[in-house]
N, C-alpha and C positions, 0 to 999 in steps of 0.2 A: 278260807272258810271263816264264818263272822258268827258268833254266838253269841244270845241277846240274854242269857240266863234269865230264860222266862216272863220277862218284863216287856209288855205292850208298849210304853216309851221307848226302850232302849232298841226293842225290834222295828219300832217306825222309823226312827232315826239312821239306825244302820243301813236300814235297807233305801230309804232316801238319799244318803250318803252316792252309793253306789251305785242309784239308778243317774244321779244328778252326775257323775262322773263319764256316763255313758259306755259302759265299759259291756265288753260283752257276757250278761248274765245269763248264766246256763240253764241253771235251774235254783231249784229254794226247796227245801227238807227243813219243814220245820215237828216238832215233835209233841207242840203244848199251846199256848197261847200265843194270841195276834193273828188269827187268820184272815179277820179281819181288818186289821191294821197292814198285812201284806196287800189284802184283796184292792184297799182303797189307794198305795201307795204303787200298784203297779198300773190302777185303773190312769194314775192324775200322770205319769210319764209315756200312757199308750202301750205299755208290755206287756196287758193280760191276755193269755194264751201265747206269748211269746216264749216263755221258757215253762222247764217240764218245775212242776210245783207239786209233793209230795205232802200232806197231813195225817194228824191222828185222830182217829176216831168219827163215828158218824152222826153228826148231832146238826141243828137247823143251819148255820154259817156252814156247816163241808160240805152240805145236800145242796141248797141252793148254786155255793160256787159249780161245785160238780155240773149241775142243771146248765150252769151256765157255759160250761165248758173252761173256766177259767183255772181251776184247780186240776191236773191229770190222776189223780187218784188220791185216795185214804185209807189208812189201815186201819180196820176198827179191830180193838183187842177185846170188845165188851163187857165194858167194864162191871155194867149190873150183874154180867154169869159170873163176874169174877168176885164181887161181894157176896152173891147167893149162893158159891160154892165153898168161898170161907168158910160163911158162917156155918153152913150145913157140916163144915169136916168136924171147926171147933164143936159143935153142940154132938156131934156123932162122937168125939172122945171124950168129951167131959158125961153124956150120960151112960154110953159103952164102951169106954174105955178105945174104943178103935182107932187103930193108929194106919192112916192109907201107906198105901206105899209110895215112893217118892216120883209127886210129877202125875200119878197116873190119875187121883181120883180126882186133881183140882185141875185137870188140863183143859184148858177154854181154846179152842180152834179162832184163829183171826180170820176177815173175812180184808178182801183187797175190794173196792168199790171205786167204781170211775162211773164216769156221767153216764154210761148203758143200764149198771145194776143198783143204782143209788134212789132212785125213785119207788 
C-alpha cells in the first residue's frame, strides 16, 4: 500500500513508479486529491479500466471518469449537507440553547455512484 499524503506530485510519482515496474496493479483507493493525476497516469501505461479504482466524492473529474468507465465508483459523503447541517445545529444551540442528540440530527447518508447513477 503507497500513500501519497494528499499531494498531486507525490501521488503522480508513486503511481508511475509502480505502473513503470509493471507489476500487477489491483486496484487504487484513493480518498482526496489527484484523480486526475491517476486518471492521466493510468491513461499514458494503457491501464484505465484495468484495475477496480475507488474515489471521493462527486464533483466534474469523478462524473466524467465514471462517464468514462475508467473510475468503478465514488463515495459522495456530501459535503455541502454536511456544512448546512453544522451550521443549522451550531445556530439551533447558540439561539435555543438546543443540544441534538449524538449523531442523530447532523447524520448525512453517503450515496455510492458508478457510471449507471452518476449522470
Amino acid at each position: 500500500m503507497l500513500t501519497a499524503k494528499e499531494n498531486r506530485e507525490v501521488i503522480s510519482k508513486l503511481l508511475e513508479k509502480q505502473l513503470i515496474r509493471g507489476g500487477n496493479l489491483l486496484g487504487i483507493y484513493n480518498t482526496g486529491l489527484g484523480n486526475t493525476e491517476i486518471g492521466q497516469a493510468l491513461a499514458r501505461h494503457g491501464r484505465l479500466n484495468q484495475c477496480v479504482w475507488i474515489a471521493h466524492e462527486l464533483y466534474s473529474t469523478t462524473r466524467t471518469l465514471l462517464a468514462q468507465q475508467s473510475l468503478t465508483l465514488t463515495l459522495d459523503q456530501n459535503t455541502r449537507q454536511h456544512a448546512q447541517l453544522a451550521l443549522q445545529l451550531i445556530l439551533n444551540y447558540l439561539e435555543q440553547g438546543e443540544k441534538p442528540e449524538t449523531y442523530a440530527a447532523g447524520k448525512v447518508e453517503f450515496v455510492i455512484y458508478t457510471s449507471e447513477n452518476s449522470v
